[in-house]
Every structure is written in C-alpha cells, then in structure tokens.
N, C-alpha and C positions, 0 to 999 in steps of 0.2 A: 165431383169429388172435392173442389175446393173449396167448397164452405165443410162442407164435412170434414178433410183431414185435419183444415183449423181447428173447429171444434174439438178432435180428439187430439191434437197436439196442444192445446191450452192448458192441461194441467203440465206441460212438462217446459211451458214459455218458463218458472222461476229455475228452476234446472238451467237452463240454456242462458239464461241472464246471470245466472254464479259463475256457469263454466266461461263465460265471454270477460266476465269481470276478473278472474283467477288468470286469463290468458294475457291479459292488459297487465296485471299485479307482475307478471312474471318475465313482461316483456322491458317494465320499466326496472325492474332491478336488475334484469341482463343489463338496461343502458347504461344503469350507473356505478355495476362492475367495469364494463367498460372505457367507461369515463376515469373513472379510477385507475386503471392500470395503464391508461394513457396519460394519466399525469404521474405514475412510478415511473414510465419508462422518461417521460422528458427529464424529470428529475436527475433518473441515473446518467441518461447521455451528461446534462450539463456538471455530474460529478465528473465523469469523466474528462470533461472539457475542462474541467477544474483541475484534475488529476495530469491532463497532459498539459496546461499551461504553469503548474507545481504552485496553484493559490494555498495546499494547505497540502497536511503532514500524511505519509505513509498511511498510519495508522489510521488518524481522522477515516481518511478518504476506504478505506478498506472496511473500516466500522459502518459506515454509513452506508458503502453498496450490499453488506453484508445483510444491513437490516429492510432498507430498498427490493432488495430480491428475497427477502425471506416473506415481504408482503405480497412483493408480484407472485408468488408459489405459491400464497395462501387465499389468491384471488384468484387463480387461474384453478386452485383446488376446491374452492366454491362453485364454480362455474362449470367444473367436471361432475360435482355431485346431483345438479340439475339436471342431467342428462341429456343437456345438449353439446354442440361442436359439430 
C-alpha cells in the first residue's frame, strides 16, 4: 500500500506544501511580535529607571509609558486575535 497511498496522496502534496508554508508564515510573525514586545518591555523598564533616577519631567515620563503600553496592548491584541496563547 505504499506506493499506492503515494500515488493517491499526490494530488494533495500542493495542499500540504501551502499549509506547511502558511504554518512557517505564522510562526515567523508570532517571533517578531515577540521580539517586539520584548524591546517595549526593555524600553519601559529603562523609562522607569529614568523615572526613578528623575533624568526627565513628570509629564515626559508618563507620556512616554502611556504610549509604550498602548503598543504593548496592541501587540499583545494582535497576538490574541491569531488564536493562539
């Protein structure tokens, strides 16, 4: 039956070569959501580290995490809509 299930499984080898290609597509842009929100999150610590040694103003510093976390929420909301976690 091995040479046989080949045969009847060869029309469906381009199938199976889109869905392995589509699984690769979606594994590299989970990695570089991730990469990305691993350079928000070092981002925010070093505001904070900015914030606790008082290198800049109140305001600055609260603008900046404000927009920092509005992109960690919109990566972490991309990430939810792929259906994985």
């Amino acid at each position: 039956m091995g040479l046989l299930g080949a045969l009847a499984g060869l029309p469906l080898a381009p199938l199976k070569g889109l869905l392995g290609l589509a699984r690769h597509v979606e594994q590299q842009a989970d990695q570089e959501r991730q990469r990305e929100l691993a350079e928000l999150q070092a981002e925010l610590l070093e505001l904070q580290v900015q914030h606790d040694e008082q290198h800049a103003g109140e305001a600055e510093l609260a603008s900046k995490e404000a927009e920092l976390l509005e992109k960690i929420g919109a990566l972490a909301g991309a990430r939810g809509e792929g259906g994985q976690e």
